[in-house]
Structure formats: structure tokens, C-alpha cells
C-alpha positions, 0 to 999 in steps of 0.5 A: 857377533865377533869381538874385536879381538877376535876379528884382529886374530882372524886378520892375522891368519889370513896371509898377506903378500908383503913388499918392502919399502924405503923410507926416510925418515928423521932420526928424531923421529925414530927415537921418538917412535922407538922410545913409545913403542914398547908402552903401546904393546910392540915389540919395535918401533916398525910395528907401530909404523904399519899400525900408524899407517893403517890406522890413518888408512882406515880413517881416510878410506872411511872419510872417502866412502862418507865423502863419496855417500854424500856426493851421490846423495847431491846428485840424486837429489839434482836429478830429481829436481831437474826431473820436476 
């Protein structure tokens, strides 16, 4: 089994295509991410940006799959009861 740092260097390798965006955003804000962002291991606050936005990602799509389990469960067991 890979560990995960492993996994994090192989997602690395594998080329991503890229768009770049706008955002707006408070100054506050800004200062707020680039004053942390070297304690967390990056080297700019844009970087810690994407992890921020891809860790809440993982979060919400892994809530939406359980949300999505449980749903299916409902309705399987509706089904079976309505079959009796």
C-alpha cells in the first residue's frame, strides 16, 4: 500500500490542464493567508489558496457521495416495502 506521500507525489506527475481565474478578494484576507502560509509549508499564499479550495472539494464531494448512499439506501428499502 502506497503511503500518502507517495500518492501526493504521483498526483503531482500527472499533468493537470490549468485555467486561470479572478477572484476578489479582501486585502485583510490576503495578508491574513500570506503571513500563514510560509508556517504551513508554502512558499505563497496562492498555494495555500488551491490546498483551501481542494481540501474543502474533497470534503463536500465525499459528503455528497455518503448523502447520495444514503438516499439510495432510502429508496431501496421504500421499494421493498411497498413490494410486500
Amino acid at each position: 500500500m502506497k503511503t500518502a506521500r507517495e500518492r501526493m507525489w504521483e498526483r503531482m506527475r500527472t499533468p493537470r490542464v490549468m485555467t486561470s481565474i479572478s477572484l476578489r478578494i479582501p486585502e485583510s484576507v490576503i495578508e491574513s493567508l500570506k503571513e500563514i502560509a510560509p508556517s504551513l509549508g508554502f512558499s505563497g499564499y496562492q498555494g495555500l489558496i488551491k490546498a483551501y479550495i481542494s481540501q474543502g472539494l474533497r470534503k463536500d464531494l465525499e459528503n455528497s457521495k455518503v448523502r447520495r448512499c444514503r438516499q439510495s439506501q432510502r429508496a431501496c428499502a421504500n421499494r421493498a416495502s411497498r413490494m410486500r
